[in-house]
Backbone bond lengths (Angstrom), bond angles and torsions (degrees), N, CA, C in turn:
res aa  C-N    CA-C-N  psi(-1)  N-CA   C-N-CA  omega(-1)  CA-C   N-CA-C  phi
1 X - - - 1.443 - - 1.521 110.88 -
2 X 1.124 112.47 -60.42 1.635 112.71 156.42 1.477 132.26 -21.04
3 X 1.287 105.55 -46.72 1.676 122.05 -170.77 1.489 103.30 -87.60
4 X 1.388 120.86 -9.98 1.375 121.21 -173.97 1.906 99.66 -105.62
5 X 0.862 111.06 -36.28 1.531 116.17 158.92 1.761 123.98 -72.88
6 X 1.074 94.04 -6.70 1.672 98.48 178.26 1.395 96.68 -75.25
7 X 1.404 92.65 -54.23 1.786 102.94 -147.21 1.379 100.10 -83.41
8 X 1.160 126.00 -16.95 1.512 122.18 171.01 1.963 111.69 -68.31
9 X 1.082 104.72 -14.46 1.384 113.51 -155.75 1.996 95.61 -104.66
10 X 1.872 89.58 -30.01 1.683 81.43 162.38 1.282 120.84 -69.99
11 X 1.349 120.60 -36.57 1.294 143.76 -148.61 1.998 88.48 -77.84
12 X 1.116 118.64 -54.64 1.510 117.72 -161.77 1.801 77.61 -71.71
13 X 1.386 133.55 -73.76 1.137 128.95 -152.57 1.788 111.30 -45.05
14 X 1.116 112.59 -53.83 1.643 117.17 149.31 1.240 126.87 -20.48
15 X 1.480 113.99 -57.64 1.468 131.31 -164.31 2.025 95.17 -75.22
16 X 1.020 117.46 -49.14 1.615 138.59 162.26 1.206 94.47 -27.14
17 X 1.407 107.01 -84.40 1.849 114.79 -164.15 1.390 108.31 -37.02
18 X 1.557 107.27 -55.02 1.659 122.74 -172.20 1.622 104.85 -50.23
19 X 1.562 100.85 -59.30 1.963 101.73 178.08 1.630 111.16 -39.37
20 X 1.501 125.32 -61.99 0.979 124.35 -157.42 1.416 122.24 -90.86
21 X 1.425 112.71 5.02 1.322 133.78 -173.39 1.808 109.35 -84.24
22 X 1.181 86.61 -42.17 1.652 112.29 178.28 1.290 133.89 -97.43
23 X 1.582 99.75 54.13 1.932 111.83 -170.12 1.939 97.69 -68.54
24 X 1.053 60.38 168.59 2.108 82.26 -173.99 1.087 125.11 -93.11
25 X 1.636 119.13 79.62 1.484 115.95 -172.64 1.378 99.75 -100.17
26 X 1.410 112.70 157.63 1.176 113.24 147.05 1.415 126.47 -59.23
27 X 1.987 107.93 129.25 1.145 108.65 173.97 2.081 110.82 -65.58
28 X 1.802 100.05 155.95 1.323 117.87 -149.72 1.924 96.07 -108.59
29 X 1.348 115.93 83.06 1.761 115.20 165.76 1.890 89.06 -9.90
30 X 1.825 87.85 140.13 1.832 105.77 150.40 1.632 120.23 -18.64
31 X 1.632 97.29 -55.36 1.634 94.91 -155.20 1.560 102.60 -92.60
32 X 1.725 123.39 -7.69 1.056 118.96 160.66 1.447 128.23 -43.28
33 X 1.632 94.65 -67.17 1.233 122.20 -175.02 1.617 109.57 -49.27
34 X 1.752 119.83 -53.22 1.328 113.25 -179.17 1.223 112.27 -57.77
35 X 1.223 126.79 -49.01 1.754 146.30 -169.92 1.842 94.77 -56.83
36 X 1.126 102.09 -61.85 2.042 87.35 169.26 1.494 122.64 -67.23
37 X 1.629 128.41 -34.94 1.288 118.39 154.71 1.528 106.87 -44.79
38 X 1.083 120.68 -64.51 1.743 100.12 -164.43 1.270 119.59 -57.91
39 X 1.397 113.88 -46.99 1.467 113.30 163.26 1.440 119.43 -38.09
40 X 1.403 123.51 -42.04 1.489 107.16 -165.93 1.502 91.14 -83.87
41 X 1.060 132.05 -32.93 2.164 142.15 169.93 1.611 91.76 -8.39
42 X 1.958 91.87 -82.40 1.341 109.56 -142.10 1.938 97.40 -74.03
43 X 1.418 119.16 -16.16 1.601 103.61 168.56 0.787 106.80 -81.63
44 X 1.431 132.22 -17.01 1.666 105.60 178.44 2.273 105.87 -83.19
45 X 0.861 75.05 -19.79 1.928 92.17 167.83 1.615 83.20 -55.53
46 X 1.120 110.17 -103.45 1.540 129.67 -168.07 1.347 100.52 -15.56
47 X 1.204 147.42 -69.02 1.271 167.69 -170.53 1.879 115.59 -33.23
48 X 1.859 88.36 -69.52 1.421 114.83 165.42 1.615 114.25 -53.21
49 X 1.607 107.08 -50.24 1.524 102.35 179.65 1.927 96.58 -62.02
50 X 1.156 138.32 -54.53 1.449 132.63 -126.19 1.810 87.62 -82.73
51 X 1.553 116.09 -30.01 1.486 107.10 173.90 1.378 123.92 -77.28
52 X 1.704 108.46 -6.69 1.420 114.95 -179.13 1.504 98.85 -82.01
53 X 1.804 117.20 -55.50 1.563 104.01 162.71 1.639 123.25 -15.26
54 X 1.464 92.32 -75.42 1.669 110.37 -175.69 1.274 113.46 -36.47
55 X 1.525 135.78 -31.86 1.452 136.62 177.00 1.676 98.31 -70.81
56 X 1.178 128.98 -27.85 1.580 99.91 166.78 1.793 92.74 100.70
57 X 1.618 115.67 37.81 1.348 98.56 -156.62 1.609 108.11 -87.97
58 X 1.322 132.01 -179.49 1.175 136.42 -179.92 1.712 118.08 -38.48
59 X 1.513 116.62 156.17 1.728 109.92 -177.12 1.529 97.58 -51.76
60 X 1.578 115.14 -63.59 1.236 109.64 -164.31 1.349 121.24 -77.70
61 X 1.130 129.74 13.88 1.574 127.59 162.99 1.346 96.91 -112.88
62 X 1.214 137.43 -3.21 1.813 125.80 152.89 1.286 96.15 -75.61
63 X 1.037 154.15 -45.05 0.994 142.88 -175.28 1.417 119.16 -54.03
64 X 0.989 139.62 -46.99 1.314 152.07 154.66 1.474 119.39 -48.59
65 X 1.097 130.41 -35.87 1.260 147.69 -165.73 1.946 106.15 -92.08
66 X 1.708 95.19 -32.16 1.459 92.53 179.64 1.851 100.23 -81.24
67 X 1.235 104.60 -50.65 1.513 113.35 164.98 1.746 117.91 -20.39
68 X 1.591 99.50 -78.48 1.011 98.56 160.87 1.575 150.32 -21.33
69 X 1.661 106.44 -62.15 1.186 130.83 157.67 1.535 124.56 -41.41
70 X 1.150 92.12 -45.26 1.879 109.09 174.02 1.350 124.01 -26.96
71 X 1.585 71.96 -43.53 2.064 103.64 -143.31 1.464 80.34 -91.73
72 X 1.488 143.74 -62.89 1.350 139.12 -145.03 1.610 94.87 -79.95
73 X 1.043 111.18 -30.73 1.718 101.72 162.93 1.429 132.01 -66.99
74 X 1.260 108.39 -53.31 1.381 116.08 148.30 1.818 121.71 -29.11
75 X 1.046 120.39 -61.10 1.263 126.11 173.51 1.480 120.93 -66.05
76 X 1.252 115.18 -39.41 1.384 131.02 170.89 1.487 106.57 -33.56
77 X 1.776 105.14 -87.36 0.906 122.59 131.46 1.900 133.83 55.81
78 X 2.015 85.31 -95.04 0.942 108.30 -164.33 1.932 94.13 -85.99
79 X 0.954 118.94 -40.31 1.723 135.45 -172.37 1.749 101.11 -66.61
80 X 1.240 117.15 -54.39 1.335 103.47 -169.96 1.313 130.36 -103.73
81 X 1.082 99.01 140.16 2.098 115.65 -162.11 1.222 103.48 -39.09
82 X 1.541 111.43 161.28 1.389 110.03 -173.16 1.354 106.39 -118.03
């Protein structure tokens, strides 16, 4: 009797996970969806460059790195809603 109440209790707790796993967004058009992939691309770009800053790296590879940065802001920027 136990084992039949266990597993019912997995079964609802399961059924739970499934409900809340699966919130209700609106589905995202083709060019949505790419236009937020790139966006999340270039922050994780942004990200990688801002910890390469943080190492303290050489004049002339800060230099590049601020450059860099410029540009992924710039683009940022231009991609995400205002």
């Amino acid at each position: 009797m136990a084992r039949g109440w266990e597993s019912k209790s997995v079964e609802e707790q399961q059924s739970e996970a499934a409900d809340k796993s699966n919130p209700s967004r609106p589905r995202m058009s083709p060019e949505q969806a790419a236009r937020s992939r790139e966006i999340e691309s270039l922050r994780l770009s942004r990200r990688r460059v801002l910890e390469q800053l943080a190492a303290n790296p050489a004049p002339r590879h800060l230099r590049v790195l601020q450059t860099g940065l410029a540009d992924l802001d710039e683009r940022l920027k231009r991609l995400e809603p205002k």
